[in-house]
Backbone as JSON Lines, residues from 0, in Angstrom:
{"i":0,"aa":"X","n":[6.29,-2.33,6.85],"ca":[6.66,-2.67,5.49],"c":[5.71,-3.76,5.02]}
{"i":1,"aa":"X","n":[5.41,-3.72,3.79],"ca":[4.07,-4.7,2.88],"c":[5.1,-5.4,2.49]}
{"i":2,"aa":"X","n":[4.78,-6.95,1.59],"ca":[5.18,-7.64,0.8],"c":[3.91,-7.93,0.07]}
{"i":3,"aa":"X","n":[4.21,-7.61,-1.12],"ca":[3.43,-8.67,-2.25],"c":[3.8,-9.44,-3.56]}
{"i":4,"aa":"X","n":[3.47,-10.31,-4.11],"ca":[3.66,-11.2,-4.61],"c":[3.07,-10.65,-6.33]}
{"i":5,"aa":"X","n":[3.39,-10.23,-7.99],"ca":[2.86,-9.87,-8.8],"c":[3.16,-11.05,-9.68]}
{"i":6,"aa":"X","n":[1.96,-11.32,-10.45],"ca":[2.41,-12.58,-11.64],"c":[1.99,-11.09,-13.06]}
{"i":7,"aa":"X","n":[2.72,-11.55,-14.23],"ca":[2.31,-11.31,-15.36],"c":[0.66,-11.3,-15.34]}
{"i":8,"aa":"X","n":[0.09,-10.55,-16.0],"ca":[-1.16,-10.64,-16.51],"c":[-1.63,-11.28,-17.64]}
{"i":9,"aa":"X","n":[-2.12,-12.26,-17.86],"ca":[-2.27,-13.3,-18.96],"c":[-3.79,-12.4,-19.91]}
{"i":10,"aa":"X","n":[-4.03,-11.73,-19.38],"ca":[-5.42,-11.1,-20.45],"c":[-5.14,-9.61,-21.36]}
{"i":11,"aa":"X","n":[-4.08,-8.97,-20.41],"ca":[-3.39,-7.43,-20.95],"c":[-1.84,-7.67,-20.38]}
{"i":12,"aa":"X","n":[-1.09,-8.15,-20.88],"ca":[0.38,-8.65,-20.35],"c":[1.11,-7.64,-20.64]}
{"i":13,"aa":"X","n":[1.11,-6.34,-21.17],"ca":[1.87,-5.31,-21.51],"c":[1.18,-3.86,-21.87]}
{"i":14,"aa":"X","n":[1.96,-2.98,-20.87],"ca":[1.28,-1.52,-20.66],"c":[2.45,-0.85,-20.94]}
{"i":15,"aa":"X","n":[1.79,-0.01,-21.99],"ca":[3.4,1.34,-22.27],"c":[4.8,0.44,-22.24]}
{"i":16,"aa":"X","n":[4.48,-0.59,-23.39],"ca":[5.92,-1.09,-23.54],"c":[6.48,-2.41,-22.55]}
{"i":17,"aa":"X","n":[5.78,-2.01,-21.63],"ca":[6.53,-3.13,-20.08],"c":[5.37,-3.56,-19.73]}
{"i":18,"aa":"X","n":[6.06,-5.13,-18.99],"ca":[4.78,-6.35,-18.48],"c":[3.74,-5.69,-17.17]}
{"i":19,"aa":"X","n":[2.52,-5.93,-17.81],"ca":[1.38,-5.54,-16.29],"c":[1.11,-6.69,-15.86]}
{"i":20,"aa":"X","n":[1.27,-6.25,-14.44],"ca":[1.23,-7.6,-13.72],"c":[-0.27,-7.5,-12.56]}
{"i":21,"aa":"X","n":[-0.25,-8.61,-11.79],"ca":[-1.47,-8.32,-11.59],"c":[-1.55,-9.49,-9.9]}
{"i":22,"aa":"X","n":[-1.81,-9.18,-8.38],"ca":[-1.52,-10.1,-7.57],"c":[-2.82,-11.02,-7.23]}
{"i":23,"aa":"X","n":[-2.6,-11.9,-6.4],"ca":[-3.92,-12.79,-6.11],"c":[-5.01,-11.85,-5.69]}
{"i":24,"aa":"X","n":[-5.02,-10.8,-4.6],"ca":[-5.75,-9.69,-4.41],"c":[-6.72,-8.96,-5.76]}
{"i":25,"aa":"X","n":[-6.14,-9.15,-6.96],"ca":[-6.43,-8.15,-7.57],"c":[-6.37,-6.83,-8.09]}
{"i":26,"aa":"X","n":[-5.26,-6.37,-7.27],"ca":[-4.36,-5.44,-7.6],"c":[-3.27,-5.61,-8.89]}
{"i":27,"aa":"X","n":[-3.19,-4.3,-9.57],"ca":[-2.78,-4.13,-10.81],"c":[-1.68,-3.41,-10.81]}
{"i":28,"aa":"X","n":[-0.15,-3.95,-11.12],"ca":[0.84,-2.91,-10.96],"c":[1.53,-2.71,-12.76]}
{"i":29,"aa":"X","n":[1.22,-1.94,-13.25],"ca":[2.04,-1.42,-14.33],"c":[2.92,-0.28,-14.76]}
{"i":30,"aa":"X","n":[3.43,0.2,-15.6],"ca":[4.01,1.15,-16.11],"c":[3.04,2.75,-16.64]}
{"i":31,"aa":"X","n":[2.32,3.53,-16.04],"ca":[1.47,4.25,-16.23],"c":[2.53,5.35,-17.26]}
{"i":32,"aa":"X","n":[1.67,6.08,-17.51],"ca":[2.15,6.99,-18.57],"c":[1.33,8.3,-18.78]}
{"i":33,"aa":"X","n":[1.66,9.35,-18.53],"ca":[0.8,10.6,-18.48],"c":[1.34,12.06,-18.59]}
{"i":34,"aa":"X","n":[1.25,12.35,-19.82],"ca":[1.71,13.75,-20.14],"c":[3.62,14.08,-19.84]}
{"i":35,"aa":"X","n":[4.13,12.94,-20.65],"ca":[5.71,12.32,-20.56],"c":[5.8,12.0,-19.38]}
{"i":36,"aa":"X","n":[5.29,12.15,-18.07],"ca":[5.84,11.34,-16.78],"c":[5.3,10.11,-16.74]}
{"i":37,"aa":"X","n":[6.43,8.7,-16.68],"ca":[6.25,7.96,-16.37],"c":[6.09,7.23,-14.47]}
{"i":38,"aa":"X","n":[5.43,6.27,-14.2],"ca":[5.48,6.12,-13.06],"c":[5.02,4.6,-12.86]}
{"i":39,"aa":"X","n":[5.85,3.52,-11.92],"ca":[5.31,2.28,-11.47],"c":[3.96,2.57,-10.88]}
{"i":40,"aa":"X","n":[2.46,2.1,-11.33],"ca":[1.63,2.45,-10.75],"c":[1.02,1.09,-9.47]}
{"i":41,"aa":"X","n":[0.56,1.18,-8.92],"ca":[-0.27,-0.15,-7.93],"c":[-1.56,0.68,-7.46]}
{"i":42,"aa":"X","n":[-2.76,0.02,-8.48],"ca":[-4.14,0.12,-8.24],"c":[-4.76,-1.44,-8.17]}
{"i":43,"aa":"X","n":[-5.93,-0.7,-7.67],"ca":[-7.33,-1.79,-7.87],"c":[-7.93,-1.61,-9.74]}
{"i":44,"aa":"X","n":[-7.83,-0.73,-10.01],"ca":[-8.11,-0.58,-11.27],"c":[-6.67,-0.55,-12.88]}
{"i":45,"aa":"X","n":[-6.77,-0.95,-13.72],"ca":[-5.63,-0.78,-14.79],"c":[-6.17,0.75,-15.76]}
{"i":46,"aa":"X","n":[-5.06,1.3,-15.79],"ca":[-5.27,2.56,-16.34],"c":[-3.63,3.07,-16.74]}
{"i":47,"aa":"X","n":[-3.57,2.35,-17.91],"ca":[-2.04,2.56,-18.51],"c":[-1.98,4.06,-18.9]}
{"i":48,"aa":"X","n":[-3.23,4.95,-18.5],"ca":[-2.73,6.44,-18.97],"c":[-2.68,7.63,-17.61]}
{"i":49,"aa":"X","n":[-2.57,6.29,-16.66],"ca":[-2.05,7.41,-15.16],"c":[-0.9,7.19,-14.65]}
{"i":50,"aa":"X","n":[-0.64,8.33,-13.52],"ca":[0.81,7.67,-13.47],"c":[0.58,7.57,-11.43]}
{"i":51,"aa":"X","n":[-0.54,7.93,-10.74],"ca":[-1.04,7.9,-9.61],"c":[-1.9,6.84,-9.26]}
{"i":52,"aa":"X","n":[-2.06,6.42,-8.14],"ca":[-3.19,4.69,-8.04],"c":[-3.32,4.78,-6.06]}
{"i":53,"aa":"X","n":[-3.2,3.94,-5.79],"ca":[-3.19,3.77,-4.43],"c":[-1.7,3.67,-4.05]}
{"i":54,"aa":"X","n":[-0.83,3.39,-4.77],"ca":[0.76,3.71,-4.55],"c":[1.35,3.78,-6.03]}
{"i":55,"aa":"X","n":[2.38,4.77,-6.01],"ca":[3.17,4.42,-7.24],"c":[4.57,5.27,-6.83]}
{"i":56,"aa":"X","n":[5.19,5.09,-7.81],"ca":[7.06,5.66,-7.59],"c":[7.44,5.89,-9.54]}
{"i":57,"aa":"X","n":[7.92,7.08,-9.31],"ca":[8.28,7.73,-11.09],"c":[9.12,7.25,-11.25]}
{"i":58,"aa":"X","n":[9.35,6.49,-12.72],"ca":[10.25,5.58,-13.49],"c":[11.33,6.68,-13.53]}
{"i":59,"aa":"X","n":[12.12,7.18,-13.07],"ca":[13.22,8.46,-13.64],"c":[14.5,7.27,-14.12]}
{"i":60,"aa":"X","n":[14.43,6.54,-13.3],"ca":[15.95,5.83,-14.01],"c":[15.69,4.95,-15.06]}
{"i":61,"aa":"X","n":[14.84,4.7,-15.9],"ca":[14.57,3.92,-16.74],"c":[13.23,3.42,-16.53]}
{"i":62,"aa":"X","n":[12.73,1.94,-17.08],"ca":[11.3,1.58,-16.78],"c":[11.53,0.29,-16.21]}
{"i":63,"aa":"X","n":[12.69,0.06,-15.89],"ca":[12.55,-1.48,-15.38],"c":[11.64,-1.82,-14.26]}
{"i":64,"aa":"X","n":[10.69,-2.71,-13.5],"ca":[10.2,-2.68,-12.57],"c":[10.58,-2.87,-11.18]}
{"i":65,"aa":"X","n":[10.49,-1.8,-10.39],"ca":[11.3,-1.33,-8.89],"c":[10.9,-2.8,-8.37]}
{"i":66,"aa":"X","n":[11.88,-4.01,-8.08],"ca":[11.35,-5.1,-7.56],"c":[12.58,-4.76,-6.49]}
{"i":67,"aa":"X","n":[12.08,-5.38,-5.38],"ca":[12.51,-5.26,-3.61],"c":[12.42,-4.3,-2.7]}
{"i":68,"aa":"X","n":[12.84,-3.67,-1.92],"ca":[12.22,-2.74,-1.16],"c":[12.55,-1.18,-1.72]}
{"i":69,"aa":"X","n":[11.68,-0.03,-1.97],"ca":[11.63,1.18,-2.28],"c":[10.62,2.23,-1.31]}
{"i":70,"aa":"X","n":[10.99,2.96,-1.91],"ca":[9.93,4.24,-1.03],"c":[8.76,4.48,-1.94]}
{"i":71,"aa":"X","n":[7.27,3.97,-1.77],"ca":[6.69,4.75,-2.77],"c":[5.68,6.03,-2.52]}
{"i":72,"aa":"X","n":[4.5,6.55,-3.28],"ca":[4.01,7.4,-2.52],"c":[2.36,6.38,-2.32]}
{"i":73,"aa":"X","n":[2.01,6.34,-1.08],"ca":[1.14,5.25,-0.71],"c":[-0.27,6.22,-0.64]}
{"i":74,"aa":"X","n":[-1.39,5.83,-0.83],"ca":[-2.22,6.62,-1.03],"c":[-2.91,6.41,0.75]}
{"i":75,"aa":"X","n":[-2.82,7.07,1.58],"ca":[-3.03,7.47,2.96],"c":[-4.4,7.81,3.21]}
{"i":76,"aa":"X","n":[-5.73,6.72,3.3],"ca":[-7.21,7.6,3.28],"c":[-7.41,7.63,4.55]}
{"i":77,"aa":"X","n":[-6.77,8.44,5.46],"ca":[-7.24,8.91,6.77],"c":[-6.87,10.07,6.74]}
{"i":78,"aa":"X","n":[-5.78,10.41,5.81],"ca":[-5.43,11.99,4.98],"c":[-5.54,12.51,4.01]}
{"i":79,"aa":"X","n":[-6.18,11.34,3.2],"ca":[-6.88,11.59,1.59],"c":[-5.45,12.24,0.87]}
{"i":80,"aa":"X","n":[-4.23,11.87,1.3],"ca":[-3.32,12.34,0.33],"c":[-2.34,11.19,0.17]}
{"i":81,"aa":"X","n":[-1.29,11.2,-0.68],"ca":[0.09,10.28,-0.87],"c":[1.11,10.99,0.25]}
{"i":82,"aa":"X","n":[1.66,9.37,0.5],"ca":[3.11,9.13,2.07],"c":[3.81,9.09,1.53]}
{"i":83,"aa":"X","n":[5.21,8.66,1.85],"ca":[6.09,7.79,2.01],"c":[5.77,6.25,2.39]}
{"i":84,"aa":"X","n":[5.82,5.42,1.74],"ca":[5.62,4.05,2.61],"c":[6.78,3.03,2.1]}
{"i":85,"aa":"X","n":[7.17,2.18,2.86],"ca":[8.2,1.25,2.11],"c":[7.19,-0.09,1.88]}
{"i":86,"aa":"X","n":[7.62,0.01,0.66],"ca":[7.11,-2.01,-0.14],"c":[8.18,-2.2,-0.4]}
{"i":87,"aa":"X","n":[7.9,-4.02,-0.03],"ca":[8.58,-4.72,-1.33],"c":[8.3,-5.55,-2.16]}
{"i":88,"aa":"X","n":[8.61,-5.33,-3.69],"ca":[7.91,-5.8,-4.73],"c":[8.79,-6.83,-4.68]}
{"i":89,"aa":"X","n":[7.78,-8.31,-5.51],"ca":[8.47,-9.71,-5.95],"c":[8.05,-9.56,-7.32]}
{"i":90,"aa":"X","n":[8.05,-9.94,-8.06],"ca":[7.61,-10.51,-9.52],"c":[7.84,-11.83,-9.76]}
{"i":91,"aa":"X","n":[7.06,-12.87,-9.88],"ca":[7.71,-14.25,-10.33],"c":[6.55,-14.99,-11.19]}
């Protein structure tokens, strides 16, 4: 299991409605958006019109942000495809 730490983004603070946040790493977690599926995204890059990254999990119950431990789909490059992996998100 990962832990990471997301602050607000002070340069683009809001993607598709909800706060993009952004960790000491450099990693970018927002609200992606793509052809009506929404999805929590976590990339190296910001791209408020995907809903796939190096991990993400589909907003189905609303858009609030999945903070504490979830299942997401983790991007796996020794299989070049998406897992199962458990995170847990902080926001503060």
């Amino acid at each position: 299991m990962s832990e990471t730490s997301f602050r607000i983004d002070p340069l683009q603070p809001k993607a598709n409605g909800q706060p993009h946040y952004m960790n000491s790493n450099g990693a970018h977690i927002y609200l992606g958006l793509k052809h009506g599926k929404r999805a929590w995204v976590i990339d190296e890059c910001f791209a408020a019109d995907e809903t796939s990254g190096q991990a993400f999990i589909l907003a189905i119950n609303g858009t609030a942000l999945p903070e504490g431990k979830h299942e997401w789909q983790y991007f796996d490059e020794t299989t070049s495809r998406h897992v199962n992996r458990e995170l847990v998100l902080t926001a503060g």
